[in-house]
C-alpha positions as a printed Julia matrix, in Angstrom:
177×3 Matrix{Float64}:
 -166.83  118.52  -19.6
 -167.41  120.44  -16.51
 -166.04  118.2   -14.54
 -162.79  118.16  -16.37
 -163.08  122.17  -16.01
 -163.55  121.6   -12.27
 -160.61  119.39  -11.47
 -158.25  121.47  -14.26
 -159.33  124.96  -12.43
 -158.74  122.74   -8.83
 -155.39  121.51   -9.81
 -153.85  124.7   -11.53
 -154.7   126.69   -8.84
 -152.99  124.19   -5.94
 -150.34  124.08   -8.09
 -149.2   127.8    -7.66
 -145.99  127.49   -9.01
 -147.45  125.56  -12.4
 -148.91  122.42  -13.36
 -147.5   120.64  -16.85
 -150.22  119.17  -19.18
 -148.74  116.17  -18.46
 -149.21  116.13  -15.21
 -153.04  117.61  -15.61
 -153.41  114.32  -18.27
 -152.43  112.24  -15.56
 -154.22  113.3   -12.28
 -157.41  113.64  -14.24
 -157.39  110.81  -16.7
 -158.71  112.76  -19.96
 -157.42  113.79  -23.65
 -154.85  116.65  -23.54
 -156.99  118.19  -26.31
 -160.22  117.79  -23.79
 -157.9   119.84  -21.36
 -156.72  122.65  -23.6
 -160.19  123.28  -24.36
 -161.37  123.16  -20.57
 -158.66  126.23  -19.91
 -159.83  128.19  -22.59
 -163.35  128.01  -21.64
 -162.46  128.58  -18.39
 -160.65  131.75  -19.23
 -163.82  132.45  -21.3
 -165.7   132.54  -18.23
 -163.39  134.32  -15.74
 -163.61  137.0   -18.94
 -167.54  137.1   -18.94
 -167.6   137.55  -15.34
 -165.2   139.68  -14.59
 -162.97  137.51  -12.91
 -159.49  138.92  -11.18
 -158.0   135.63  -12.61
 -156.71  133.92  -15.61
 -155.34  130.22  -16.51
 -152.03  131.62  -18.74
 -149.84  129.12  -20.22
 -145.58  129.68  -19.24
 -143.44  126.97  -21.05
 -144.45  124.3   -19.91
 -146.74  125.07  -17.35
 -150.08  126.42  -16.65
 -150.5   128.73  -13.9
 -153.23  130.71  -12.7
 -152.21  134.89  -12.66
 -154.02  137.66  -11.12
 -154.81  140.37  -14.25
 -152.29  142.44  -15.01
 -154.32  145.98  -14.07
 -154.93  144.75  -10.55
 -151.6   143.92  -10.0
 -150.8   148.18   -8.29
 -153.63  146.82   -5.65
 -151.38  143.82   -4.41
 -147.95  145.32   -5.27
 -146.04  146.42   -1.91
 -147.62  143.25   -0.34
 -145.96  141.14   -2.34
 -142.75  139.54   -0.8
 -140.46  137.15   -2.64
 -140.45  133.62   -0.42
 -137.13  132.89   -1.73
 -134.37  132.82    1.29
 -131.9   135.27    0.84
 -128.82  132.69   -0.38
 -130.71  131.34   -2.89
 -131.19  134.91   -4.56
 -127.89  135.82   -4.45
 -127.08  132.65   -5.91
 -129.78  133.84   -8.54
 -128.35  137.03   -8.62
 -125.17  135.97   -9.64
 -126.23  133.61  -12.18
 -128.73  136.29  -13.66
 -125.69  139.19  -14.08
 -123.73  136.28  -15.98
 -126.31  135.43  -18.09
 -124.89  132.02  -18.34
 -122.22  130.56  -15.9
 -120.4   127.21  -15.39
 -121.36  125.89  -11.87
 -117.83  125.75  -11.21
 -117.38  129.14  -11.26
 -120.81  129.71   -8.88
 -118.92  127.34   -6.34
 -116.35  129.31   -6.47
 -118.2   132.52   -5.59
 -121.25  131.26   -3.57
 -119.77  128.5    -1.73
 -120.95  124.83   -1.94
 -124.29  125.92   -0.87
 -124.86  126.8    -4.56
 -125.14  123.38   -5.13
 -128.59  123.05   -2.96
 -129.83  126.77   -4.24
 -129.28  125.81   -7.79
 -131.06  122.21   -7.29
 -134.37  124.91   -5.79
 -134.0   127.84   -8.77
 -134.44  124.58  -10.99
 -137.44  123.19   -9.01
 -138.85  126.72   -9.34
 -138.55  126.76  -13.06
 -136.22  129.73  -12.45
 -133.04  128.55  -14.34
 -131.99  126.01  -16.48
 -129.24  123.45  -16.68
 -127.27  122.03  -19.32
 -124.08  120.31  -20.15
 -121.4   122.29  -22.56
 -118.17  121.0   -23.16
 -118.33  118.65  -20.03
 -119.08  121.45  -17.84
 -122.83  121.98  -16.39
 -124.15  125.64  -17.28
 -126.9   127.82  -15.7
 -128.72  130.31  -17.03
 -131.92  132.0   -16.54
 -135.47  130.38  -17.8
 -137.98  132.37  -19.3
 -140.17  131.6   -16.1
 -137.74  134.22  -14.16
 -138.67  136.73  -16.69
 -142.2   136.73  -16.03
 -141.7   135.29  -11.94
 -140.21  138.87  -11.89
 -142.41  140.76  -14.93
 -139.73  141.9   -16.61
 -138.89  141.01  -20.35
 -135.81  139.62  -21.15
 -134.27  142.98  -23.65
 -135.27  144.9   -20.62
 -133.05  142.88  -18.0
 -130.27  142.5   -20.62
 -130.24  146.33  -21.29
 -130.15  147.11  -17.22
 -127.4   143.96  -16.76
 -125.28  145.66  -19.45
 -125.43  149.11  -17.57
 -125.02  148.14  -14.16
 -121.89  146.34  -16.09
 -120.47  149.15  -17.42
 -120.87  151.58  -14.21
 -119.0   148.46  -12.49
 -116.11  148.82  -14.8
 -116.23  152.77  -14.3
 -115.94  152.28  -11.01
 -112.96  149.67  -11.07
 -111.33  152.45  -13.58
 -111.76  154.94  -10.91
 -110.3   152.59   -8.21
 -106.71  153.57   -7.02
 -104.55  150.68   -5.94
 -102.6   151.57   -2.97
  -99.13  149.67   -2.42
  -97.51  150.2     0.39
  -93.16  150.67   -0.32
């Protein structure tokens, strides 16, 4: 057993962005139940010794997360290493909610094509087909990627909605005679 805890502690932790059980079954060649168990004994021990870590389990994957009341420490060194484009592309798709990807084209540009293909790879958003047309929304990943809950980020969408439409209220049209 501890060398399945060795190569599932090894292989979650290269895997930054998340490793699927599938994926752990695979590379190391043992039960999935055999697995399960080596994470939460792991965690057991990170626990017992105080560890900054933890093996947490997001969807589908299992990543390894610093604990949550050391997170201040790290805080302001923490960048994003998403490029720019791709989180405006998030951006917009996260103040829909949900939106066709013909309607991202048509505000990002084509290069929404290639930034929606990396959110995807990242586990940020989803894709699906509705009525012949492909639709994006957020994954729970992005949630936690950027610890907030999801009736949080709905409750600040809606109000940065609403002083948008203030504004647009407040907006005089000028036309020239």
């Amino acid at each position: 057993m501890s060398r399945i805890k060795e190569s599932v502690e090894a292989l979650i932790f290269a895997f930054g962005d998340g490793i699927k059980l599938e994926e752990l079954k695979t590379r190391i060649k043992a039960d999935p139940l055999l697995i399960k168990k080596a994470i939460k004994e792991l965690n057991k021990d990170y626990v017992s010794r105080g560890s900054a870590f933890s093996i947490v389990e997001e969807g589908d994957f299992y990543r390894m997360r610093l604990r949550q009341d050391l997170v201040p420490l790290i805080e302001n060194n923490l960048k994003t290493d998403i490029k720019r484009g791709v989180l405006m592309t998030l951006s917009v798709i996260a103040t829909s909610g949900k939106i066709k990807q013909a309607d991202l084209v048509k505000m990002r540009g084509s290069l929404s094509y290639q930034h929606v293909k990396e959110l995807v790879s990242r586990g940020l958003v989803t894709t699906s087909t509705e009525n012949k047309h492909k639709i994006i929304r957020l994954s729970p990943t992005f949630y936690d990627y950027f610890d907030i809950n999801s009736k949080e980020f709905k409750e600040i969408t809606e109000d940065i909605k609403r002083e948008l439409d203030k504004q647009e209220e407040q907006t005089v049209n000028y036309r020239p005679k």
